[in-house]
N, C-alpha and C positions, 0 to 999 in steps of 0.2 A: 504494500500500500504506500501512496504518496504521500505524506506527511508535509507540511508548511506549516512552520512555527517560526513566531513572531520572536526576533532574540537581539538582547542588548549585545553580540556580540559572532565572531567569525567562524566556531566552532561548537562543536557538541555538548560540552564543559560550559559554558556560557548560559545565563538564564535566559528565559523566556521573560517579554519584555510584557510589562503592565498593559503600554499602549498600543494597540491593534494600529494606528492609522501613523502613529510618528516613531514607531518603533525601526532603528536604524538600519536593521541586518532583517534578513526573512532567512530560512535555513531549508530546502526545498530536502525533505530526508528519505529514503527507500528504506519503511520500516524491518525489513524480513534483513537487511544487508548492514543498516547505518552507515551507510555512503551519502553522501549530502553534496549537494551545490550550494555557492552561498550567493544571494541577493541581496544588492544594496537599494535601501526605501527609494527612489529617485523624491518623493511626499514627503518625507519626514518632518524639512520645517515650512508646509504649504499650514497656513495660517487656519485655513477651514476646508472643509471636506478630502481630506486627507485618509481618511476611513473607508469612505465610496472608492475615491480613488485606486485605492488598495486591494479592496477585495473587484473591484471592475477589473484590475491587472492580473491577480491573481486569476480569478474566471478563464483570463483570456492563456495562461500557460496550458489552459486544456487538461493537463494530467495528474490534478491536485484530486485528492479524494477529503484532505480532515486538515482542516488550521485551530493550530494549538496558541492561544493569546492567555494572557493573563484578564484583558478587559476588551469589548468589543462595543461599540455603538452598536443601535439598533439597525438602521439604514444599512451600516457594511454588513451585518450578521445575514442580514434580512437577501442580501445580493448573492452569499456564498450561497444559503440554503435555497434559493429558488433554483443554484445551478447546479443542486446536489450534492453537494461539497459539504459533508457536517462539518458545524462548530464547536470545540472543545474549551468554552472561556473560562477562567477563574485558578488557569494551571498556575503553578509554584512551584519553580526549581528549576535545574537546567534543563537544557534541549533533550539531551537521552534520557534524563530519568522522565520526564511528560512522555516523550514516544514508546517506553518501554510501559508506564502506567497507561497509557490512552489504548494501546493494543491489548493490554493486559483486561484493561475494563470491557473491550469493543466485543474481546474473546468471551468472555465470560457471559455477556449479553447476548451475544448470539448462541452460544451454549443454552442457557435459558428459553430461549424462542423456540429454540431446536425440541426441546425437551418439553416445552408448553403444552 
């Protein structure tokens, strides 16, 4: 799976950043491998709508399945999920440990559905 999480910084060790729309690095991850590309905000200091922004570019990479943010506007949230892209807000801690917990939890919920 795709993974895009939002990260104060250039690598996997680096947290995941609070803000969805000004956050300076994106970290595009291949959960099954933890190989990553890293992307820099080109938005980071756009004054307002920088959230839309974000998730309209992200959309347009095509091959994003789940973005990992600490916090998300309503507007950007609202743009991943109409393009099927879950949202993962509220994470805390670096980039590998959210990808490793977000798969962890995704597994687990689809275990449950399975088993429903």
């Amino acid at each position: 799976m795709m993974i895009l999480a939002v990260s104060e910084g250039e690598s996997l060790d680096s947290y995941v950043a609070d803000d969805f729309g000004h956050a300076p690095f994106f970290l595009l991850v291949d959960s099954d491998t933890l190989d990553y590309r890293v992307i820099v905000n080109e938005f980071k200091d756009s004054l307002s709508g920088a959230g839309v922004a974000v998730a309209e570019a992200i959309v347009s990479l095509g091959n994003v399945e789940a973005v990992l943010t600490g916090g998300i506007g309503m507007h950007g949230a609202e743009i991943l999920e109409k393009a099927g892209i879950r949202v993962s807000p509220d994470e805390d801690g670096t980039v590998e440990d959210c990808v490793k917990d977000f798969m962890r939890r995704l597994e687990r919920r689809r275990s449950f559905e399975t088993n429903a």
